[in-house]
C-alpha positions in Angstrom: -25.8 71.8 20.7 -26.2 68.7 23.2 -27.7 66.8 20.6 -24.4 67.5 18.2 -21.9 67.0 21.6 -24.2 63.5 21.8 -23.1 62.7 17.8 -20.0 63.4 18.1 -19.2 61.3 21.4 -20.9 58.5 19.4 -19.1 58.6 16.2 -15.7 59.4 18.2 -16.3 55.6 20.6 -17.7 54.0 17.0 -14.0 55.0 15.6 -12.4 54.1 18.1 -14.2 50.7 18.2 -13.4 50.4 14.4 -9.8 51.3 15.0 -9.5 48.4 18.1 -10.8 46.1 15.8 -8.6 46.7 12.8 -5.5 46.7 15.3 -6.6 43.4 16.9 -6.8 41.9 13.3 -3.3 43.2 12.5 -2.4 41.5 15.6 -3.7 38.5 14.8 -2.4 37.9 11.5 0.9 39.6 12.5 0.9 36.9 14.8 -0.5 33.8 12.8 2.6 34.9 9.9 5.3 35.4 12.6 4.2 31.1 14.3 4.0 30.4 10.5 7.4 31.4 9.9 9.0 30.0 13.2 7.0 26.8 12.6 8.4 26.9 8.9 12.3 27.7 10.0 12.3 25.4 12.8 11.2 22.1 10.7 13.4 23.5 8.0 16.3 23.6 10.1 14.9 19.9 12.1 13.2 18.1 10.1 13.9 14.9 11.7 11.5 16.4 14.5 8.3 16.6 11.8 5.8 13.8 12.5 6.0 11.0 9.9 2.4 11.7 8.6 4.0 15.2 7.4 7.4 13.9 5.8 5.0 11.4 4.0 3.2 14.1 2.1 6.5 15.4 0.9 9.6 13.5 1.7 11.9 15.9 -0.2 11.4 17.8 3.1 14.1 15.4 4.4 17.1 16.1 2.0 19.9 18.5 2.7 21.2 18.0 -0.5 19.8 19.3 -4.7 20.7 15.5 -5.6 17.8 13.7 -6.7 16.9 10.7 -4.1 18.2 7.3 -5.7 15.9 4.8 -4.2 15.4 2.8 -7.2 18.3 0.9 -9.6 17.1 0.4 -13.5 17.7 -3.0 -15.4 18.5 -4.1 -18.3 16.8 -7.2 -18.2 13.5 -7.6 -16.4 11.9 -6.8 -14.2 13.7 -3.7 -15.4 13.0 -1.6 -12.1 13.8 -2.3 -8.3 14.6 -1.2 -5.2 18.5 -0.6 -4.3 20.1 -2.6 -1.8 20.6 -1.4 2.2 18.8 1.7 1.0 15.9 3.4 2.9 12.5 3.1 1.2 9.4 5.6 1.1 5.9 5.4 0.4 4.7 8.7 -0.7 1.4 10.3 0.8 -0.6 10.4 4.0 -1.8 6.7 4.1 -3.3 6.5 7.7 -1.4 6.6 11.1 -1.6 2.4 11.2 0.9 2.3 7.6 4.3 1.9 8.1 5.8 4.6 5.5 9.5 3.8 5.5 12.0 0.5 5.8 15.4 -0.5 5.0 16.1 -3.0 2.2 18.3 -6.0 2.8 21.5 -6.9 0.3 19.7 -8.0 -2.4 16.8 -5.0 -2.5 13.9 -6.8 -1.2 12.1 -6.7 1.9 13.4 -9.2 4.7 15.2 -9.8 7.4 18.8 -9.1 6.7 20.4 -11.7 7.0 18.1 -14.2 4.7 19.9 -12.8 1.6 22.8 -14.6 3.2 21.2 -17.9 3.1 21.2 -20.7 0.3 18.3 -22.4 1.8 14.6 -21.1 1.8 11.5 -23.3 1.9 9.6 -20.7 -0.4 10.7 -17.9 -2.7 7.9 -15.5 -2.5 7.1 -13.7 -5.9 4.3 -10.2 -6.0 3.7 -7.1 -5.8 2.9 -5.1 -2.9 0.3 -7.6 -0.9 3.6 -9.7 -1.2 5.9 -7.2 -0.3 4.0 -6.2 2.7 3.2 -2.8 2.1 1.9 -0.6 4.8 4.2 -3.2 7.5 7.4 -3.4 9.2 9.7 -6.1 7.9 8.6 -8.1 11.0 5.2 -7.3 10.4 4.5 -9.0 6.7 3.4 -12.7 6.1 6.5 -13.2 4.8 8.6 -12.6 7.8 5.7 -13.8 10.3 6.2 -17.6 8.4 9.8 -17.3 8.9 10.0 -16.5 12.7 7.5 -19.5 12.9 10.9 -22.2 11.3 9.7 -21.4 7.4 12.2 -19.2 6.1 10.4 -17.5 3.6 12.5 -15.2 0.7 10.4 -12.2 -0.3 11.1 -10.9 -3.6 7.5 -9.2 -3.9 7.9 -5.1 -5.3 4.9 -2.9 -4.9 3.3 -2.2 -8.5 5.0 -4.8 -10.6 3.0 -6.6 -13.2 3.2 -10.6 -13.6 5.4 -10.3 -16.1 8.3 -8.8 -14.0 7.5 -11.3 -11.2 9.0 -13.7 -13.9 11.7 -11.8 -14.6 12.6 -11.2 -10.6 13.0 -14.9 -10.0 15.1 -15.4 -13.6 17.3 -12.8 -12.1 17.4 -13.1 -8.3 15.7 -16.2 -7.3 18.7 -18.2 -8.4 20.3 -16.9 -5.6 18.6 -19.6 -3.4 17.3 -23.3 -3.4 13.9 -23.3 -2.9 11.3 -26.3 -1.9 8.6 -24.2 -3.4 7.8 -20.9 -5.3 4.8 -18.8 -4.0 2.9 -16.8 -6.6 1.1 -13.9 -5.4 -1.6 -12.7 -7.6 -3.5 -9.7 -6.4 -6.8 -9.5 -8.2 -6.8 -7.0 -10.6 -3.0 -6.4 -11.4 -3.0 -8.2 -14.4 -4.2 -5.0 -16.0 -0.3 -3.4 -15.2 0.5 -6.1 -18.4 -0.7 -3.5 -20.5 2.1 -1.1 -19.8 4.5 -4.1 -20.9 2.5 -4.6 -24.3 5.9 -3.4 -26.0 8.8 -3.8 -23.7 11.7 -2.1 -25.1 9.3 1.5 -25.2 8.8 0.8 -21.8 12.3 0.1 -21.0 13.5 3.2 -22.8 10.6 5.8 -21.1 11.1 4.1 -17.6 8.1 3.8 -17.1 6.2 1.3 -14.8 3.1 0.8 -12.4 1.4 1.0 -8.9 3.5 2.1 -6.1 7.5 1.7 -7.8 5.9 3.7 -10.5 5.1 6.8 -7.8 8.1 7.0 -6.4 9.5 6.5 -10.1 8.0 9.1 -11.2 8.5 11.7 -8.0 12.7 10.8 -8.3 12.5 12.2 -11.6 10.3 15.5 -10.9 12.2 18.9 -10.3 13.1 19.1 -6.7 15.1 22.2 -4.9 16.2 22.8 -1.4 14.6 26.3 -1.6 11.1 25.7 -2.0 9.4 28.2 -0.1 6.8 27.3 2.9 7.5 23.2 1.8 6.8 22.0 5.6 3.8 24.5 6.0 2.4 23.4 2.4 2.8 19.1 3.3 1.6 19.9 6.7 -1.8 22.1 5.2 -2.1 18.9 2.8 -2.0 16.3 5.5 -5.0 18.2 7.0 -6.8 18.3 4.3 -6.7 14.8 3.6 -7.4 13.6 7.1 -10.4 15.9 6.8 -11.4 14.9 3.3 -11.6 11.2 5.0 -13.6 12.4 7.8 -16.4 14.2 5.5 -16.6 10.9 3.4 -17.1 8.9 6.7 -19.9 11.3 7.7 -21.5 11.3 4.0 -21.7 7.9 4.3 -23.2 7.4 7.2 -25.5 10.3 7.3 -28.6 8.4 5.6 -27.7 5.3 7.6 -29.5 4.5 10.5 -28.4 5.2 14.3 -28.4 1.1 15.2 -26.6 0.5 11.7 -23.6 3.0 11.9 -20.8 0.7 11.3 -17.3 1.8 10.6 -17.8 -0.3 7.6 -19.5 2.4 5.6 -16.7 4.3 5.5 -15.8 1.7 2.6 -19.2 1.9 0.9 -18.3 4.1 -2.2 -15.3 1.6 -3.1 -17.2 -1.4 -2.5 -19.7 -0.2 -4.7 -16.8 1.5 -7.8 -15.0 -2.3 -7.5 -18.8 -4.4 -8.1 -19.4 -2.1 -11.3 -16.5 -3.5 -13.1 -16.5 -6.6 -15.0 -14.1 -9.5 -16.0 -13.1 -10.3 -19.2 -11.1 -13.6 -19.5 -10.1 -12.8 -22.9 -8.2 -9.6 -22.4 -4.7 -9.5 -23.8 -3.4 -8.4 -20.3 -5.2 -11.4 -18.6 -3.7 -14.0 -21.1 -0.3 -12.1 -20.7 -1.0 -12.9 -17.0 -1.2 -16.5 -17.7 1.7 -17.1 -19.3 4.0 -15.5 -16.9 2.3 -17.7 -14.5 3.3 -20.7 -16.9 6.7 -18.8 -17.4 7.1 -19.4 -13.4 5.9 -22.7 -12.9 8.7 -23.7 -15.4 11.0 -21.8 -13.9 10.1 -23.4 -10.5 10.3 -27.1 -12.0 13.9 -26.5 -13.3 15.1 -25.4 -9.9 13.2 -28.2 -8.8 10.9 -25.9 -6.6 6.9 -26.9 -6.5 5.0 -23.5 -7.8 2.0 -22.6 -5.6 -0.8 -19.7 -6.8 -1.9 -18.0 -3.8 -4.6 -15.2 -4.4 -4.7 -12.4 -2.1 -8.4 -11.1 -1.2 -9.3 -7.6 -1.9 -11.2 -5.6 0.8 -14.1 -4.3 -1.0 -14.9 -7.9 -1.7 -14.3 -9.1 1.7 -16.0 -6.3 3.3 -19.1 -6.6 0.5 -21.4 -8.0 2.9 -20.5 -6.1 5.7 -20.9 -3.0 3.8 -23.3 -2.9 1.8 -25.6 -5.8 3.7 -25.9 -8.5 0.9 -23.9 -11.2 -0.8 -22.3 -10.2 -4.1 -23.1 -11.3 -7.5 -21.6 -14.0 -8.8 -20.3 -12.0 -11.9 -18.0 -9.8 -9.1 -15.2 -9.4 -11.1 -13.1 -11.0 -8.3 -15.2 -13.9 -7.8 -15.4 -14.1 -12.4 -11.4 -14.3 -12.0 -11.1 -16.7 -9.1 -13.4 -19.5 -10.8 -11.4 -18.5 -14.3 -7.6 -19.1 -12.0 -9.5 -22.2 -10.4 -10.0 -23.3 -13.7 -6.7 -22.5 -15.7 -4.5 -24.2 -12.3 -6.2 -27.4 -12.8 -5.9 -27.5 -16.2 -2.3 -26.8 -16.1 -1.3 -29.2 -12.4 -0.7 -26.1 -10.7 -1.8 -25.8 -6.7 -3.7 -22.4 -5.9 -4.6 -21.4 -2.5 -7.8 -19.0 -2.5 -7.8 -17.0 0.7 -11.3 -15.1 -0.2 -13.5 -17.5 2.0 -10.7 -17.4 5.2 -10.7 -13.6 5.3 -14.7 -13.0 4.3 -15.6 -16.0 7.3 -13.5 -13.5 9.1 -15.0 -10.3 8.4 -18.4 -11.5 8.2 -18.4 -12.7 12.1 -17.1 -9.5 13.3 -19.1 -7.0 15.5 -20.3 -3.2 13.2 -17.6 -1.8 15.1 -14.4 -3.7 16.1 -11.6 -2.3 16.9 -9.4 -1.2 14.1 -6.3 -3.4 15.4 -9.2 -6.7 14.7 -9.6 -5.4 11.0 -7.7 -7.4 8.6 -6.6 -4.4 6.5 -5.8 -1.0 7.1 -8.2 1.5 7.7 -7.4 4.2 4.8 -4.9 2.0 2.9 -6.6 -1.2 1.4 -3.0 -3.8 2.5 -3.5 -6.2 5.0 -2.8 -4.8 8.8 -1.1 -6.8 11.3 -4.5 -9.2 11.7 -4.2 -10.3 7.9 -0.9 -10.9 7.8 -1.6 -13.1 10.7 -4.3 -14.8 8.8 -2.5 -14.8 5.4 0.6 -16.3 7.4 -1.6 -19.3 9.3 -3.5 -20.0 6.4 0.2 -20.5 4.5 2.1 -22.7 7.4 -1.6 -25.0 7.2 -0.4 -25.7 3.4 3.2 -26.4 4.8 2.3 -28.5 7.3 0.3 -31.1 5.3 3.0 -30.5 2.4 5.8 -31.3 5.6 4.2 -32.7 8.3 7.7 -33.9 9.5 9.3 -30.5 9.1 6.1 -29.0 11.0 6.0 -31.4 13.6 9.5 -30.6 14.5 8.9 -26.5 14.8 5.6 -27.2 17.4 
């Protein structure tokens, strides 16, 4: 009789231990769905409050209206796609904290200070794509702008993901708007492979469909979007998370064999250091030689609005971090360091000046401690643009070339 009195006692505080625990779990996620929805309704109702990193994921989460965001105006003529004038751009997705996501274009479309659209007079017209543009900066941030507070208005007309070919086509159209001493041609190694979407224009004209970053948000203006699209903030803010974390496992997986005195915030760039030295250049590509004429296309251009051209080739981080990273020079068949003897090659073959700033930013890089600060790296730290530091350099290593091109002009801004 005790021993059943004893069993039943137990079993009785074991059920009521199993019933506590059930009731604190439907607490719990009574709870968790009750701060989801609140959380959910209030960004809904404010979304001006979200942080930027969230409205980056999905900026639809912004519009009160069904209408489709117009941030881009469509051509007839090339470059067949731009940004519209005085309207607010966005870069889709979680690029880091340090990238500017959003900025206001001037009267023309492009990426200045407002008022330059106004002038007649600019010493350079800058042509590119988004290493010209200035992605991932304010407008007073890119190397553009930083040369034009310094007393060399500069006029960028660089877009983010156009191919060469429309950077001919942007200063047929636009840069007659201005007289010009000289012409700036930004090649970013690598972007001559956007020639192949160009390969036959008028199917590219008629599907819309173009490259690199005006390509994304091409692309996301013309998906299905609704204002009632259920758990929208939660879903972009779950996504933010999980890309910050995805970059903080591939920092520790890439520093997990390395070292304690060798952890360097430079391995975080390992993997793409080592994906860019695997490919290979190929001077005879049709995209390459499709590259070479619009630069030829330019230069003559430049010489009938009696502007000089200049070629200035951007750097690419996982060749300027390539020592740093991976603790060794890299091969001469790099295919950065294969297209900057072939451009080397072609300018002087053709009188056209080309400024190489590989050796300014890899001196650079190459002196700096394992672990700087970020604000001392020259590009972004998840986005591959320059930061503020090589816009800086790009910008010096630009007003040197002014200066012995205009020594009176640059003697008179000191």
């Amino acid at each position: 009789m005790i021993c059943a009195s004893v069993y039943t006692c137990v079993k009785k505080g074991e059920q009521t231990k199993l019933q506590s625990g059930v009731l604190l779990l439907n607490f719990s996620t009574s709870f968790f769905i009750v701060i989801v929805l609140l959380y959910e309704i209030f960004f809904s109702s404010f979304p001006q409050l979200l942080p930027s990193v969230v409205v980056n994921v999905d900026p639809s989460i912004l519009y009160s209206k069904r209408e489709k965001t117009r941030m881009l105006e469509y051509l007839e003529e090339n470059p067949w796609v731009k940004f519209r004038a005085n309207t607010a751009i966005r870069s889709l997705g979680d690029r880091g904290k340090d990238f500017i996501n959003a900025w206001i274009t001037d009267d023309l479309g492009y990426k200045n200070y407002p008022y330059l659209s106004h002038e007649k007079h600019a010493v350079a017209l800058l042509l590119g794509d988004s290493f010209a543009e200035g992605m991932g900066s304010p407008i007073d941030g890119t190397w553009a702008s930083q040369l034009t507070k310094t007393g060399f208005p500069v006029y960028n007309l660089g877009v983010q993901g156009y191919a060469p070919i429309q950077m001919a086509g942007t200063l047929k159209s636009f840069g007659t708007n201005f007289d010009a001493d000289y012409v700036f041609f930004g090649y970013t190694p690598g972007f001559e492979k956007r020639e192949s979407q160009f390969v036959d224009i008028q199917t590219a004209k008629k599907n819309k469909v173009f490259t690199g970053g005006i390509e994304s948000i091409n692309n996301y203006m013309h998906e299905e979007r609704t204002l009632h699209h259920w758990f929208k903030v939660t879903n972009a803010t779950i996504s933010m998370f999980k890309a910050r974390l995805k970059y903080k496992m591939h920092f520790l997986a890439n520093t997990k064999s390395v070292t304690l005195q060798n952890k360097s915030i430079f391995n975080i760039y390992r993997d793409e250091t080592l994906m860019a030295s695997d490919a290979s250049f190929d001077p005879k590509t049709i995209e390459f030689q499709l590259t070479l004429k619009s630069i030829l296309e330019v230069k003559k251009m430049a010489s009938q609005q009696n502007s000089k051209m200049v070629l200035i080739v951007f750097p690419q981080r996982t060749l300027v971090y390539y020592e740093k990273t991976l603790g060794q020079p890299p091969p001469s068949s790099h295919y950065e360091l294969a297209l900057i003897r072939q451009l080397l090659e072609f300018c002087k073959q053709n009188a056209i000046e080309i400024i190489v700033l590989h050796s300014t930013f890899k001196d650079y890089a190459d002196h700096l401690p394992i672990n700087p600060p970020m604000t001392d790296l020259p590009y972004l730290e998840f986005d591959a643009h320059f930061s503020h530091k090589g816009n800086q350099m790009v910008a010096n290593e630009i007003k040197k070339y002014l200066c012995r091109e205009m020594p009176e002009k640059c003697k008179s801004k000191s």
